[in-house]
C-alpha positions in Angstrom: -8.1 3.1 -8.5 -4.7 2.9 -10.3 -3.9 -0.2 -12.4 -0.3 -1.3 -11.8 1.4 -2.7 -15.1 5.2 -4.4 -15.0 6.6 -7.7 -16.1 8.4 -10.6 -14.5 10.8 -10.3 -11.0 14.0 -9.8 -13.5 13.2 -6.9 -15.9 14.5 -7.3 -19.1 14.0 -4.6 -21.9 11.3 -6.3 -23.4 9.2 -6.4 -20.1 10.1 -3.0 -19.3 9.3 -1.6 -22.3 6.1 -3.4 -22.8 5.1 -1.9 -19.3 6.0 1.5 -20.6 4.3 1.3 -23.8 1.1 -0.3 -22.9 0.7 2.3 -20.4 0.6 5.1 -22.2 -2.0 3.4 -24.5 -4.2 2.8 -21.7 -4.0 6.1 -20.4 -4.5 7.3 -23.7 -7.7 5.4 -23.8 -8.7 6.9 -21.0 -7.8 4.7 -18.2 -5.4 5.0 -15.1 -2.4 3.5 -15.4 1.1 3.4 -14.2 4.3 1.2 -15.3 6.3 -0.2 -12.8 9.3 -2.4 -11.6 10.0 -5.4 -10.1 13.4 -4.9 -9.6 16.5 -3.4 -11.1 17.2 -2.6 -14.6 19.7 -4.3 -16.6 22.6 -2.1 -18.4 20.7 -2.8 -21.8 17.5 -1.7 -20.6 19.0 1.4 -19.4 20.7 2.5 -22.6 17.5 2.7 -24.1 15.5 4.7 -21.6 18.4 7.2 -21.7 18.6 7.3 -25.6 14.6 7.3 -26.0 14.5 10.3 -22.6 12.0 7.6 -21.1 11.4 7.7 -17.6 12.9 4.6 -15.4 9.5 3.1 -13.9 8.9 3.5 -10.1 9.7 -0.2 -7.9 6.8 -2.0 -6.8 7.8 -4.4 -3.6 4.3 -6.8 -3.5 0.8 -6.5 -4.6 -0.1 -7.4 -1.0 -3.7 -6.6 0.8 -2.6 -3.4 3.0 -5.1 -1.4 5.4 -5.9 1.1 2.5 -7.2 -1.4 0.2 -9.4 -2.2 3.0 -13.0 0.1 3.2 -12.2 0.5 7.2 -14.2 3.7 9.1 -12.0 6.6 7.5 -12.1 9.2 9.1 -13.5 8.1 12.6 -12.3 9.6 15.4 -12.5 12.5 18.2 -11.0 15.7 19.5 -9.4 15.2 22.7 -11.4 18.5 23.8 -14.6 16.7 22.7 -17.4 15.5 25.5 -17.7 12.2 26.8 -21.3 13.1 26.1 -20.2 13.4 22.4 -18.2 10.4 22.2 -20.9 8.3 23.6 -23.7 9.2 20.9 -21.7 8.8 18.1 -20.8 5.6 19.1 -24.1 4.6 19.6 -24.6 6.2 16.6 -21.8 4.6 14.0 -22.7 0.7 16.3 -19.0 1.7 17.3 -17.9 -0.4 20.7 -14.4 2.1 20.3 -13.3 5.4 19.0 -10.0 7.0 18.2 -8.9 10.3 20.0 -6.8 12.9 18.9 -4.6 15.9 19.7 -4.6 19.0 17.5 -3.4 18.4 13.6 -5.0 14.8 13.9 -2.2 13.0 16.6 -3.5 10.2 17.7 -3.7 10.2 21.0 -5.7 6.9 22.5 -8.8 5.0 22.6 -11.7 4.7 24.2 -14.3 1.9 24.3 -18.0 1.0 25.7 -16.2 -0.4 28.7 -14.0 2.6 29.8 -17.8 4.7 29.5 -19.3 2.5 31.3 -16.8 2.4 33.8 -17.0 6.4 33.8 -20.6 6.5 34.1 -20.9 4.1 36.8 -18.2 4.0 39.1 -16.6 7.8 39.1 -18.2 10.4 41.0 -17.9 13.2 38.3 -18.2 16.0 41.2 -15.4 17.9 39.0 -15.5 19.5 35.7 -12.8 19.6 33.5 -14.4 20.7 29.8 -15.9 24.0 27.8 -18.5 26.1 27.8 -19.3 24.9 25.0 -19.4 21.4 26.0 -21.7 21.9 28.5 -24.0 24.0 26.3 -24.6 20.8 24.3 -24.5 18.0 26.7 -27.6 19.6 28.8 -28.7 21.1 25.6 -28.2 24.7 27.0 -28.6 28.3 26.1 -26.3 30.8 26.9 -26.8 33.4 29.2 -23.5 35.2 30.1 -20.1 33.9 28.6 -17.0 34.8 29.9 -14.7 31.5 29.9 -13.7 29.3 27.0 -12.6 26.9 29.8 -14.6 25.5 32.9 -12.7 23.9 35.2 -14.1 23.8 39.2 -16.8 21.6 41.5 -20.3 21.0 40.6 -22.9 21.3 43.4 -26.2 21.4 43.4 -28.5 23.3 45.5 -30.6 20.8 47.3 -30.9 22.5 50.8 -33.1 25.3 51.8 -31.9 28.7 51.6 -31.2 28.7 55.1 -29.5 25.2 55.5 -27.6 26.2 52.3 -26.0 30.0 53.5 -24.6 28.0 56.8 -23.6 25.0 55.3 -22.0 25.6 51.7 -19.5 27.6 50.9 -19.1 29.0 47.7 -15.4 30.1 45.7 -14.7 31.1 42.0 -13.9 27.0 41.7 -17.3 26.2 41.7 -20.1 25.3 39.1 -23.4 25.4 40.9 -26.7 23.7 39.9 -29.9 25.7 40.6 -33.6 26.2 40.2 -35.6 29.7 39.8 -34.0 30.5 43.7 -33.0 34.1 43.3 -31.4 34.3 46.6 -28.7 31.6 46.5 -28.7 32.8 43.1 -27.6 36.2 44.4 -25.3 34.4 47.2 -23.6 32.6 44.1 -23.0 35.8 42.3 -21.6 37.2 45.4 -18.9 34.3 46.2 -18.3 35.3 42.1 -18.6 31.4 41.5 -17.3 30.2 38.4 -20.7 29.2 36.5 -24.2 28.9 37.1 -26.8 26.7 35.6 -30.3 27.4 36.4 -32.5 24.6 35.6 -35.9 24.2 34.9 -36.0 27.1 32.3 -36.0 29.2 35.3 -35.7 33.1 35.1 -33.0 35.0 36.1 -34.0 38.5 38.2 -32.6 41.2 36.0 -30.6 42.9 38.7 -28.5 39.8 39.2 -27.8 39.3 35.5 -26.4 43.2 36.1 -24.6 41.8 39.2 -23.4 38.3 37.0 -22.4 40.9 34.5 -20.1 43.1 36.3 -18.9 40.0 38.2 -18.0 38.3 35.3 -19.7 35.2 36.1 -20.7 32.5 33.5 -24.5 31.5 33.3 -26.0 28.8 31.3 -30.1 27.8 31.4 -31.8 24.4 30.4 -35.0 23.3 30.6 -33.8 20.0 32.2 -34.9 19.7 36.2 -31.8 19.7 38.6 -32.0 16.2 38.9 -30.8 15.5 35.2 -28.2 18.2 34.7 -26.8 16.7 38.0 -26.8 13.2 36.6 -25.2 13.9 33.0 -22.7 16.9 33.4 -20.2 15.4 34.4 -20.3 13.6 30.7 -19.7 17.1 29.4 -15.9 16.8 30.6 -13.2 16.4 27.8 -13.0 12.7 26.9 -8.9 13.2 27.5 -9.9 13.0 31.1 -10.9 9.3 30.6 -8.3 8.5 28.4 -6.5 5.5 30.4 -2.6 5.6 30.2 -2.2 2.2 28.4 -0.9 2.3 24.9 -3.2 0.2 22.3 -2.4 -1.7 19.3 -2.1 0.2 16.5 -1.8 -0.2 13.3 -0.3 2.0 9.8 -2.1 2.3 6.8 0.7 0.4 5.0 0.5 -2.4 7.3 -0.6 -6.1 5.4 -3.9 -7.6 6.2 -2.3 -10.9 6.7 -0.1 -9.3 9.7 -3.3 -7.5 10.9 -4.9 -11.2 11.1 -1.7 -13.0 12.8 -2.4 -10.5 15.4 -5.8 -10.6 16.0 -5.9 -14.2 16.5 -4.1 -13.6 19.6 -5.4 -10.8 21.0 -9.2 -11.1 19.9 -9.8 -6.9 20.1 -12.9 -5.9 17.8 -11.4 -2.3 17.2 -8.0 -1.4 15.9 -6.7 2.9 15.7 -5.4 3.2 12.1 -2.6 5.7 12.3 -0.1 6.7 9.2 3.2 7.4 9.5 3.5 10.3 11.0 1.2 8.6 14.1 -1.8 10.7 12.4 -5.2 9.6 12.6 -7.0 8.0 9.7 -9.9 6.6 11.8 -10.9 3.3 13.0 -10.7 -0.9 12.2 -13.1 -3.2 12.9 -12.0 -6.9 12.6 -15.0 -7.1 10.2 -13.6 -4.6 7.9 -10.9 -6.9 6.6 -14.0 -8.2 4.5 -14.7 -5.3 2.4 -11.4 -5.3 0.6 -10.8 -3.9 -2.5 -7.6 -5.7 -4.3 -5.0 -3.9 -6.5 -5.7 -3.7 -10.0 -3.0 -5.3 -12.2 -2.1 -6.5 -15.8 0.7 -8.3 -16.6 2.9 -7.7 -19.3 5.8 -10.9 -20.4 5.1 -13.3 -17.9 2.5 -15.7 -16.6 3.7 -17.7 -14.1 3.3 -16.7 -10.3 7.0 -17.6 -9.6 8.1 -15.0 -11.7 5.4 -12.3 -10.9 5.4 -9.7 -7.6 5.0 -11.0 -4.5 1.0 -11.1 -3.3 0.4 -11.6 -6.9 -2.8 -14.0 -5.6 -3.9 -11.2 -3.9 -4.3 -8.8 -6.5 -7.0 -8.3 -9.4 -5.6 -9.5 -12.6 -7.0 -7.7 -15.2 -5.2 -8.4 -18.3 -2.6 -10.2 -19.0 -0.3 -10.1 -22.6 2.2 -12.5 -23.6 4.3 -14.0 -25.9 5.4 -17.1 -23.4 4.1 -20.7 -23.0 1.2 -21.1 -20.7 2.1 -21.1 -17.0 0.0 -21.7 -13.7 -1.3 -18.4 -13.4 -4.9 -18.8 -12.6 -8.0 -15.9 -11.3 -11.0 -16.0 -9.9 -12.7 -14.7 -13.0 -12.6 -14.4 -16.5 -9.8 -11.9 -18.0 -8.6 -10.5 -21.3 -5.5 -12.6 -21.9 -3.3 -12.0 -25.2 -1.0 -14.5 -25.8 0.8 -14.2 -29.4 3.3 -16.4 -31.2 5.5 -13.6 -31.7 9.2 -12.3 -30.4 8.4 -9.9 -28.2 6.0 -8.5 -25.8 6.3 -5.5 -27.1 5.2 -7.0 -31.0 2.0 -7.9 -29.3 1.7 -3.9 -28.0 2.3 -2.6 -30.9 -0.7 -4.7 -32.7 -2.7 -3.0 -30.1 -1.7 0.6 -31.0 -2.9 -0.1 -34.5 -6.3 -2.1 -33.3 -7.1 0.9 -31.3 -6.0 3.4 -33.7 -4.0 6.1 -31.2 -0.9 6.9 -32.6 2.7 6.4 -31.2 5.0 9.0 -30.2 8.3 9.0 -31.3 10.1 7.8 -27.4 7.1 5.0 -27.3 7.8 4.2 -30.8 11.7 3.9 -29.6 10.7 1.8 -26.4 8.4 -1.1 -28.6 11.3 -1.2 -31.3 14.2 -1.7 -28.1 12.1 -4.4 -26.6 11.6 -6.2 -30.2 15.2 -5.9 -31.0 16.4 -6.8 -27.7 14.2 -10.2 -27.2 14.6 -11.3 -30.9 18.4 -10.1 -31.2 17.6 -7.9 -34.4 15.3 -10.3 -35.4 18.5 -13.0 -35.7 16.1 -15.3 -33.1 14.0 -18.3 -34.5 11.3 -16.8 -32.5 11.3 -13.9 -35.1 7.9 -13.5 -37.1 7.0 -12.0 -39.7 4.7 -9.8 -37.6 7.6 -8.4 -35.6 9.5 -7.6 -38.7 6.6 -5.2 -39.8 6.4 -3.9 -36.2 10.3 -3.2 -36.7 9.7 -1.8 -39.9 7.3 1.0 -38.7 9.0 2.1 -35.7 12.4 2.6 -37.0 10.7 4.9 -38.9 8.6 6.7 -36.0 11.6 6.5 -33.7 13.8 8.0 -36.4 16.8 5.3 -35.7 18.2 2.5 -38.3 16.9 -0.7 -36.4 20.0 -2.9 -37.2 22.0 -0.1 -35.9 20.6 0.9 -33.3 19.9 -2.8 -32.1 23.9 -3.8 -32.3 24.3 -0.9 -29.9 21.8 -1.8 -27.9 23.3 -5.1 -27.3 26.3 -4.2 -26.9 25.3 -2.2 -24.1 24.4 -5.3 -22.5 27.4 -7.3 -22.6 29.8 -5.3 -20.7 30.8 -7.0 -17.4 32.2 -3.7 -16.0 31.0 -3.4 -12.5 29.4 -6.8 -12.5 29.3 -10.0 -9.9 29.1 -13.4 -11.2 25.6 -13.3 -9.6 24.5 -10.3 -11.5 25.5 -11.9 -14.6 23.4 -14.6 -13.6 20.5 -12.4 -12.6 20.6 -10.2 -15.8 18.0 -12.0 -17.2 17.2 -14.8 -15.1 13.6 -16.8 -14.6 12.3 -19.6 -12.7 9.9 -22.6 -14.4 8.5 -25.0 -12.4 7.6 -29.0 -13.7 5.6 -30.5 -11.5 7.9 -30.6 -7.5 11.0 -29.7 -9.6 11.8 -25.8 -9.8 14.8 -24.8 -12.1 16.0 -21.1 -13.0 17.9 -20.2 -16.1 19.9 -17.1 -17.1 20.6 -15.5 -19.9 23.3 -13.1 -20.6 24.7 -11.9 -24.1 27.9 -11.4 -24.9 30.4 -10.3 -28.0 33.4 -11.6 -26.4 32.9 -14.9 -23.9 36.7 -15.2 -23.4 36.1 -12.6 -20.8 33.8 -15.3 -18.6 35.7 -18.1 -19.5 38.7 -16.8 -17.6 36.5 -17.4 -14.5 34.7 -20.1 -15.9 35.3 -21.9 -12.6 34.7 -18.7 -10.1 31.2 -19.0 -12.4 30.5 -22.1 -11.5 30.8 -22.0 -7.8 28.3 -19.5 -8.1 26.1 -21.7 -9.6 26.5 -24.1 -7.3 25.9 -21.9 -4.0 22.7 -20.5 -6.0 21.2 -24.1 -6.5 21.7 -25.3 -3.3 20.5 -22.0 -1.7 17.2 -22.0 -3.8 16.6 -25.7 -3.8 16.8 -26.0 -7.2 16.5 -29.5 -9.3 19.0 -27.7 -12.2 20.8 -24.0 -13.2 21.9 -23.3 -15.8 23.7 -19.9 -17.4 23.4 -19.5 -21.0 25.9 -16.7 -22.7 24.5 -16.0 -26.1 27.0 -15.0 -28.3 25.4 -12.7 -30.6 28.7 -12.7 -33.5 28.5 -16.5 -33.2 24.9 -17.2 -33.5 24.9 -19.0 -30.4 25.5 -20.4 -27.1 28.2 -21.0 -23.8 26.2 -23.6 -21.5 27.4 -23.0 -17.5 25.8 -25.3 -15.3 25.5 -26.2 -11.5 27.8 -29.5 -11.2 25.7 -31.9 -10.4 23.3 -31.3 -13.4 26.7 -32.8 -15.4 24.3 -36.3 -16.3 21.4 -34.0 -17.2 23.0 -32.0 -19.5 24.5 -34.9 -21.2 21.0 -36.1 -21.6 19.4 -32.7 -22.9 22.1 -32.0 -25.2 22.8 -36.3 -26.0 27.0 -35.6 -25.1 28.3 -37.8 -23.0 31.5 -35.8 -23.6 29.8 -32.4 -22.7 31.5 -30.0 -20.2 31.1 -26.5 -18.6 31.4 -23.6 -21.0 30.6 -25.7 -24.8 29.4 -23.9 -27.1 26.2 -25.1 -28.6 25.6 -23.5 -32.3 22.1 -21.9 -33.1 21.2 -22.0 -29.5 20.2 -18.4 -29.1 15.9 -18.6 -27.8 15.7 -19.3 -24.7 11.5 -20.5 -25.4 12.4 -22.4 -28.2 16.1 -23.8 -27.6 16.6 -23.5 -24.2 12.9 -24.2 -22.2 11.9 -27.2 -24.1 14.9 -29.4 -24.0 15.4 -28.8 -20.1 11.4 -29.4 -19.6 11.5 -32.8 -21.1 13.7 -34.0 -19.0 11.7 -32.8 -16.0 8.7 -34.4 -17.4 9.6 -37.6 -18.3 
C-alpha cells in the first residue's frame, strides 16, 4: 500500500517541499511513497516548483476509511447466464446469504439472496426452462449426447404414463424438453414430434437407430445417471439466475464510498449483504456488514505539522507512521508507537535534509533546490530568530547542489510571495494561515510577507471586516494577520476587533491599534505563538 506524505491544511513552501523531498528519499530507500496536497499552493511555493521543474503534488481531500481500504469479498459475484443451481452452491459454499449478478463486461445487474432461492425452490413450479445446454449438463451432472442449441428454452415433462396412456394423452412440439427412462418408443415418438431436448435418465441407452433419427432431426440429447425422479426435482435450478432476479433496485454502494456513511445506513436498514459497484455501475463483488472489521487504514507521515486541526480530514482514521517536525508539540496522538522527529531547527525541510545525510543517498539537483526553497522561505534567508546553525550548513550545501546563490535566490523567492495581484483579502489571510487550539479557545493566525505594506494599509479597514466575518464564522476566541515586512525586519499586526483588549495585553499597549508595526516580530513560533498562548492559558 502507498504511504501518503503532505503537511498542514495551508501549504506553505516549507511543507510542500518537505513532502516532496522526503518522498523521494523514501522511495529511494525502497519504499512507496507519494507527496501530496492539502490544498492550494501559495504564489511563493509555486515560483519554486516552476524554477526547480518540480512537479505540483496531487490534492488529497481526507484520509477517510472508504470501501477499498476495507478486505470486503472482491470479486464475488455471477453471470446473469449462470444457474440458480450454481448460485446456490457457491453460496453455500463462500457462507454467502447474497450474491451479486452481472451483465456481460461486469454490469451489475441485481441481487439475489437465500430468501428469493428459497422462494424459487419452494413456491414456483419450474415446468419451463429458460437456460443452456450447458447449464443443464452441470446441474444434473450430465453427459452430452447430441448438441445442437446453445440455448434451451421450452416445457419440461416427464414421462410418467405408459406408452399407451402417454401417445393419447401428451402431445409433444419442438417447445418441449422431455424427461425419460431406457423407453425407446416414446423415445422414438419424441424424436418424431422433433422435441427440443431429451434427457434419458437412469444412464439409460439410447437405440442406435434413433440417435441416427435424433441426428438428422437435429434434436438435443443429454444422459444422467440420476432416476427421473431427481432430474425432475432440480432442473428447473438449471435456469439462468436472471429469471429470478426480482425487479427491485438494492442498495448499493461505490468503492469510494466512506465506511462511516456505509454504517449511518445500515443502522437503518439492518441488510447483512451490500453489491459493491465502482463508478461506472461495475461489479467489484460483495459487503458483508462484518467486513467493515477487517479494515486496513491509509498509511501516512506527516511532514510540518502535528496538530489534528491542521492535518487532513479523517486524520484519526489513518495510520500515522512517521511524523517530522520542527513545531511545538500538539495533540496529535496514535494508537501505537511511531518514529517522530521533532528538531529545533527553521525548517522542515533542515530536518530532511539531516536525513539525506544519515542515510547516505545523495540529492539531486531539483530536490536539492526544493530543501534549500523551504529553508529560505520558513527562516526568511535565515534573517528569522528560529535560524540555527544547522540550517545554515543545510543552506550552505544546497546552494551548491542546486547551483543557485541562496541570498539571491531567496529575495526572489520572497518576492514572489508578496504580490497581491489577483488576490482577496481572504486569500491574503489564508496564504499561510493555521489554527492552535488552548484548551476550549481555538484561534487562527496568518501570515503573509510583504516588501511594501502601504499597498494593504490602503484597505486596512476592507481588511479588517474580513477578519471580523472570519472570526465570527469560525467561532474563533482571537485572529489575527501578521504582514512581515521582510526590508523592515518585522511586523503589521491586523486583528479581528474585539481582540482590541487582548492585544493590548499581548503586546502591553494600551495605545495599540490595527496595522502597528511591531519591530523584530518576524517568527511566527517564537514571536507570534507564544505571546497569543499565554494569554489563552492564563
Amino acid at each position: 500500500m502507498k504511504t501518503l506524505i503532505f503537511g498542514h491544511k495551508k501549504p506553505d513552501t516549507d511543507s510542500v517541499m518537505a513532502s516532496i523531498s522526503l518522498a523521494y528519499l523514501e522511495n529511494s530507500c525502497g519504499h512507496h511513497t507519494e507527496a501530496r496536497l492539502l490544498s492550494s499552493i501559495n504564489k511563493e511555493t509555486k515560483y519554486a516548483l516552476d524554477i526547480f521543474n518540480l512537479d505540483k503534488p496531487k490534492y488529497l481531500n481526507d484520509v477517510k476509511l472508504q470501501l477499498k481500504d476495507v478486505n470486503y469479498h472482491k470479486n464475488f459475484f455471477l453471470k446473469e447466464t449462470d444457474s440458480i443451481f450454481k448460485g446456490y452452491k457457491y453460496m453455500l459454499q463462500e457462507e454467502l446469504t447474497g450474491l451479486p449478478i452481472v451483465k456481460e463486461n461486469n454490469i451489475f445487474a441485481g441481487l439475489i439472496t437465500i430468501k428469493d432461492l428459497s422462494r424459487t425452490m419452494i413456491y414456483e413450479n419450474g415446468i419451463y426452462l429458460d437456460t443452456s445446454y450447458q447449464n443443464i449438463l452441470d446441474t444434473i451432472e450430465g453427459s452430452q449426447v447430441l448438441y445442437f442449441d446453445k440455448e434451451i428454452n421450452g416445457k419440461i415433462l416427464a414421462a410418467a404414463f405408459n406408452e399407451e396412456t402417454f401417445f393419447n394423452n401428451v402431445t409433444l412440439s419442438n417447445q418441449d424438453i422431455l424427461i425419460v427412462g431406457d423407453r425407446s418408443n416414446i423415445i422414438e415418438y419424441a424424436i418424431a414430434n422433433k422435441v427440443k431436448l431429451i434427457i434419458v435418465t437412469g444412464s439409460g441407452i439410447i437405440n442406435p437407430k434413433h440417435l441416427k433419427l435424433a441426428l438428422e432431426n437435429k434434436i438435443n440429447i443429454i444422459r444422467t445417471r440420476y432416476d427421473t425422479y431427481h432430474v425432475s426435482r432440480v432442473l428447473s435450478l438449471s435456469n439462468y439466475i436472471k429469471t429470478m432476479m426480482r425487479s427491485y433496485n438494492p442498495i448499493k454502494f461505490v468503492d469510494s464510498d466512506y465506511v462511516d456513511d456505509i454504517l449511518d445506513i445500515n443502522n437503518k436498514l439492518k441488510h447483512t449483504n451490500y453489491p459493491i459497484v465502482d463508478k461506472k455501475n461495475r461489479c467489484l463483488g460483495l459487503l458483508k456488514i462484518t467486513d467493515l472489521s477487517d479494515k486496513q487504514p491509509k498509511k501516512v507521515i506527516l511532514v510540518d505539522h502535528n496538530e489534528t486541526k491542521q492535518s487532513v480530514d479523517g486524520i484519526e482514521e489513518a495510520d500515522i507512521l512517521e511524523v517530522i517536525d520542527h513545531h511545538n508539540l500538539g495533540n496529535l496522538t496514535t494508537n501505537v508507537p511511531i518514529n517522530f522527529r521533532n528538531m529545533a531547527v527553521g525548517s522542515t525541510c533542515t530536518i530532511i535534509y539531516t536525513l539525506f545525510k544519515e542515510r547516505n543517498v545523495r540529492i539531486p539537483k531539483k530536490i536539492a533546490g526544493a530543501m534549500l526553497s523551504g529553508i529560505l522561505s520558513d527562516t526568511i534567508i535565515l534573517k528569522s530568530p528560529t535560524t540555527t546553525d544547522i540550517d545554515k550548513k543545510a543552506v550552505k550545501d544546497l546552494e551548491k547542489i542546486a547551483e543557485v546563490n541562496y541570498e539571491e535566490y531567496g529575495i526572489n523567492l520572497l518576492k514572489a510571495g508578496t504580490s497581491l495581484k489577483g488576490m482577496s483579502k481572504e486569500d491574503v489571510l489564508y496564504n499561510d494561515f493555521k489554527v492552535y487550539t488552548v484548551g476550549t479557545d481555538n484561534f487562527g493566525v496568518g501570515q503573509f510577507f510583504t516588501m511594501n505594506f502601504n499597498d494593504i494599509k490602503k484597505e486596512l479597514n476592507e481588511y479588517v471586516k474580513v477578519l471580523d466575518k472570519v472570526c465570527e464564522a469560525n467561532q474563533y476566541s482571537f485572529l489575527a494577520l501578521y504582514v512581515t515586512d521582510i526590508i523592515k525586519n518585522g511586523s503589521y499586526l491586523l486583528y479581528n476587533t474585539k481582540s482590541q483588549d487582548k492585544v493590548e495585553i499581548i503586546y502591553n499597549n494600551k495605545d495599540f491599534k490595527e496595522g502597528d508595526f511591531i519591530p523584530g516580530c518576524i517568527s511566527r513560533k517564537k514571536n507570534m505563538i507564544p505571546l497569543i498562548m499565554e494569554i489563552f492559558e492564563n
